[in-house]
C-alpha positions as CSV (number, residue, x, y, z in Angstrom):
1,X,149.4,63.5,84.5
2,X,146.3,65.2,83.0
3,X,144.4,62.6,84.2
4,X,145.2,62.5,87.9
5,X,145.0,66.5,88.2
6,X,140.9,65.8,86.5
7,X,140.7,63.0,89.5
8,X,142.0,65.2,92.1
9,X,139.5,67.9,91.0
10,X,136.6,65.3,90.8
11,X,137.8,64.6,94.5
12,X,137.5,68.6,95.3
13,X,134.4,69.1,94.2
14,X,132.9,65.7,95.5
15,X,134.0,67.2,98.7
16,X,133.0,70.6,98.8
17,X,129.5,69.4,97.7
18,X,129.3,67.4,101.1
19,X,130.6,70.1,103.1
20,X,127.7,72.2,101.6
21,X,125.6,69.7,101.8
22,X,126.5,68.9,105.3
23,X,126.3,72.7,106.5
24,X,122.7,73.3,104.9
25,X,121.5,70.5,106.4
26,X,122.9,71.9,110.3
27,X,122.1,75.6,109.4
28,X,118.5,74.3,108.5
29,X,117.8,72.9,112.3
30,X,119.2,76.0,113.5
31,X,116.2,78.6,115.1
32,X,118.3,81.7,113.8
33,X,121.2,81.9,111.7
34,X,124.8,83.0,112.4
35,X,125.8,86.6,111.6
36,X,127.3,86.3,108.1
37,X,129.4,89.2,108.7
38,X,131.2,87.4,111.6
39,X,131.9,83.9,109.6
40,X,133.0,86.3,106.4
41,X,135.1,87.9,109.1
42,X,136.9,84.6,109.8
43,X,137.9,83.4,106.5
44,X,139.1,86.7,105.8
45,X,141.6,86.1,108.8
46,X,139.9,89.6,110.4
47,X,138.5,87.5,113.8
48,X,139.5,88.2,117.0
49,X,143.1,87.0,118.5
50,X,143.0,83.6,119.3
51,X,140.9,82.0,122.2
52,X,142.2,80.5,124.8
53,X,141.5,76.9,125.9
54,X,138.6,77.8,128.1
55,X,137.2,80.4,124.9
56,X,137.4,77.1,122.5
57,X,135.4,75.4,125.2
58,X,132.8,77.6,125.8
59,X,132.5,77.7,121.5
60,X,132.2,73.9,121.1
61,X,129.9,73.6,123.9
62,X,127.7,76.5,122.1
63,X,128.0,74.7,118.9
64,X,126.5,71.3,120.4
65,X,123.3,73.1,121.8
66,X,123.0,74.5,119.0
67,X,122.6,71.1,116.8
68,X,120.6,69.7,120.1
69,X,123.3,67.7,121.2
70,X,124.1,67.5,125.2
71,X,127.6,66.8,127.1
72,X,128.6,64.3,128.3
């Protein structure tokens, strides 16, 4: 058992270092950074009530101009 719970932690932290990896590279192309306060805001589960369908629109579009993407 010891062994699988040391595997599943390798796994963890395997993953966590790509997210990181992954989000430094994004915030790096970014012109200006997000407000911390506002993403701290949102793991603490202190963001505003939930969006509605057209809010979670409007978000992702924002978030593909922001990494230089376009819609299709």
């Amino acid at each position: 058992m010891a062994l699988r719970a040391l595997d599943a932690r390798r796994r963890r932290d395997h993953q966590l270092a790509l997210f990181t990896a992954w989000h430094a590279a994004a915030f790096e192309r970014l012109e200006r950074l997000p407000d911390l306060a506002l993403l701290l805001d949102r793991l603490d589960g202190r963001a505003d009530e939930d969006q509605d369908p057209d809010d979670q629109l409007a978000a992702a579009r924002s978030i593909v101009a922001a990494f230089g993407g376009r819609e299709r």
